[in-house]
C-alpha positions as CSV (number, residue, x, y, z in Angstrom):
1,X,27.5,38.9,-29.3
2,X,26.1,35.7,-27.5
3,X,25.1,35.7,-24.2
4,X,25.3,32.5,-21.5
5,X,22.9,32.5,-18.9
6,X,23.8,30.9,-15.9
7,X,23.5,27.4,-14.5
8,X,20.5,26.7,-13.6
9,X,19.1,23.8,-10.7
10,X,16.6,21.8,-11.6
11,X,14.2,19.5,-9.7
12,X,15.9,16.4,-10.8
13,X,18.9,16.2,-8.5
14,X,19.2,16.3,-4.8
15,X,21.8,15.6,-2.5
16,X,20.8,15.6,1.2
17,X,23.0,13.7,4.0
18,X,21.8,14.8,7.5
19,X,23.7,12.9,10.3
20,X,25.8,10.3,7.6
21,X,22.2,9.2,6.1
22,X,21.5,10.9,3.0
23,X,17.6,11.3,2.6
24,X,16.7,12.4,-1.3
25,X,15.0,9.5,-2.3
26,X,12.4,10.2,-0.1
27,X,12.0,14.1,-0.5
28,X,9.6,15.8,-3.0
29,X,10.8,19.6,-2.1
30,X,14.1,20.5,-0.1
31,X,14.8,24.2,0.1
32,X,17.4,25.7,2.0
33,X,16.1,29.1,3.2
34,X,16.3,32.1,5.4
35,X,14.1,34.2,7.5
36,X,14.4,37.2,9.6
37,X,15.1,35.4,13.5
38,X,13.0,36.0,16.4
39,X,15.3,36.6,18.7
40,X,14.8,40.1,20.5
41,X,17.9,42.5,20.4
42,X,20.4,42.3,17.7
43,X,24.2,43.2,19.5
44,X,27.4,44.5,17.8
45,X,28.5,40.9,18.8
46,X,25.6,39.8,16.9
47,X,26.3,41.8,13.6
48,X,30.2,41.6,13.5
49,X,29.3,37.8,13.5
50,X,27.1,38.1,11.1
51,X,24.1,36.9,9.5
52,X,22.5,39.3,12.3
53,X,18.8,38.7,12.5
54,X,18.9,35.8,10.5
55,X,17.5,32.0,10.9
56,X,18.9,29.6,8.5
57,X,16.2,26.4,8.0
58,X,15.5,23.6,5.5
59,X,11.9,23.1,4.1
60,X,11.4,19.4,3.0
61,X,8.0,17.9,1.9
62,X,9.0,14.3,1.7
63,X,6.9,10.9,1.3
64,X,5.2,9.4,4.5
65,X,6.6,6.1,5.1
66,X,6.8,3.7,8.4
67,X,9.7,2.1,6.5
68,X,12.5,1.7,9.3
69,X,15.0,3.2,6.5
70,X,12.7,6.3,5.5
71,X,13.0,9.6,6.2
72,X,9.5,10.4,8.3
73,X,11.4,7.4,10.9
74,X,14.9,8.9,10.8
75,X,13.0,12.2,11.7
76,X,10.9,10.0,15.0
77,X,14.4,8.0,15.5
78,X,17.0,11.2,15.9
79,X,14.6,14.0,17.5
80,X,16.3,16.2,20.5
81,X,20.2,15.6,17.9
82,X,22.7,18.1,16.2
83,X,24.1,16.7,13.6
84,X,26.1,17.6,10.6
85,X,24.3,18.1,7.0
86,X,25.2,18.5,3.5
87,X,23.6,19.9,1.0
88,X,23.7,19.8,-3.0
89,X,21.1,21.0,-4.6
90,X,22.1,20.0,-8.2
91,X,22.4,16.4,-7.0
92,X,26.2,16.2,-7.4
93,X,28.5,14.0,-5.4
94,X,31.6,16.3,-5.9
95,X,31.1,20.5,-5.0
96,X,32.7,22.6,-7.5
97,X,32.2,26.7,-8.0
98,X,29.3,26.0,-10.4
99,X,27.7,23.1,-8.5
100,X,28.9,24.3,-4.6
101,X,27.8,22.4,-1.8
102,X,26.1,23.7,2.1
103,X,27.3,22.2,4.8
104,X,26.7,22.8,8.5
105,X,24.7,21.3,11.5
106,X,20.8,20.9,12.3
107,X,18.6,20.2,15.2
108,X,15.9,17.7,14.8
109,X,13.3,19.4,17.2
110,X,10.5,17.1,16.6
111,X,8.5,14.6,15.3
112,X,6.0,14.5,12.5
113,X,2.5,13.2,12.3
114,X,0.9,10.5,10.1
115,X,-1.9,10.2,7.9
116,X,-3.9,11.8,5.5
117,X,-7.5,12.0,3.4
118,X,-9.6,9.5,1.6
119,X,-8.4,8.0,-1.4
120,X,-4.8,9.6,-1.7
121,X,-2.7,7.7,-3.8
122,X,-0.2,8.3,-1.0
123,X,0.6,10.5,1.8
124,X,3.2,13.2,2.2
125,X,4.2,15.5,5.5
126,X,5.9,18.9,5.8
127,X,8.6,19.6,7.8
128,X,11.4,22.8,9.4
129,X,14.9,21.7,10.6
130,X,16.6,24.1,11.3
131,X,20.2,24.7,11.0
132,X,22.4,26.1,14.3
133,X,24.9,28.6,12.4
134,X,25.3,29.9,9.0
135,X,25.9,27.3,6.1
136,X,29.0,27.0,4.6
137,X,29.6,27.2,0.9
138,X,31.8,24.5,-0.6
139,X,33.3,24.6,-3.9
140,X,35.8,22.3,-3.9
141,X,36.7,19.0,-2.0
142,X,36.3,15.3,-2.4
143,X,33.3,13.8,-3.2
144,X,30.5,12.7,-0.3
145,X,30.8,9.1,-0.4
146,X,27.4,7.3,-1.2
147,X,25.5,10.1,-1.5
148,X,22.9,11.5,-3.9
149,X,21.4,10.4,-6.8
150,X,25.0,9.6,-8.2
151,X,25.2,7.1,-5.8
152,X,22.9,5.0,-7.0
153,X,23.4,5.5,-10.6
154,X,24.3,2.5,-12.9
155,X,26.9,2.3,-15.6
156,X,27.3,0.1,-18.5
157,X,31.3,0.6,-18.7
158,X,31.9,-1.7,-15.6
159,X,30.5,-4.5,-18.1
160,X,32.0,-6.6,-20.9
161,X,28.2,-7.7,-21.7
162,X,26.7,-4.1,-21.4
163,X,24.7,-5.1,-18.4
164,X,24.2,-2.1,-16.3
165,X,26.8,-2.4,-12.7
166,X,26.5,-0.6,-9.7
167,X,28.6,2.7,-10.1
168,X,29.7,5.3,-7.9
């Protein structure tokens, strides 16, 4: 008998469009996690909603850059917003069961500093957002138009000379 293991994500993909800008190129780690929330007493409200006593966040370690199109200045340029996010972990365009997309909404609650030691090659920053509900779990749909590393893939079959074109 042969066994399958299951798909697997690896750190070579990313898909991550907060607000209609998506941000991969400039991330180095992007996890979509969960905490226990502090938020005092938990109601029957609260659990028939559920997710009771739960916080739903992104982690993201992403290059520094004073770039007006990186990340670290969409962060300073859209602090105090809710906006809506999704999320592909495997890097693809289009969810489907295996490759599912997260989608939902997160505040931008501040900005992050600058810098860094001596004789880096270059400078990174940490950062929280966190999401305002539960995400969502998308497995089927159209694809996320100019998003992700598919986005800017290229493809010889637009070309009668074999010259890579723009694809999306």
């Amino acid at each position: 008998m042969a066994y399958k293991s299951s798909e697997r994500i690896y750190g070579t993909g990313l898909l991550l469009k907060i607000g209609g800008q998506d941000h991969w190129a400039d991330c180095t780690k992007c996890e979509l996690s969960t905490r226990k929330a502090d938020k005092g007493t938990t109601t029957f409200a609260d659990a028939a909603n559920g997710d009771a006593g739960q916080e739903w966040y992104f982690a993201i370690t992403a290059v520094q850059s004073t770039d007006p199109n990186s990340f670290w200045s969409w962060i300073w340029d859209h602090v105090g917003e809710e906006l809506e996010y999704v999320y592909a972990p495997h890097g693809n365009a289009t969810p489907s069961p295996s490759k599912p997309h997260f989608t939902g909404k997160v505040k931008i609650e501040s900005r992050e500093g600058l810098g860094g030691g001596a004789g880096s090659e270059s400078y990174d920053f940490e950062t929280e957002i966190p999401c305002t509900g539960t995400p969502t779990k998308v497995t089927s749909g159209s694809a996320v138009e100019g998003a992700g590393m598919e986005a800017g893939k290229t493809s010889t079959s637009g070309s009668a000379s074999g010259t890579p074109t723009s694809g999306k």
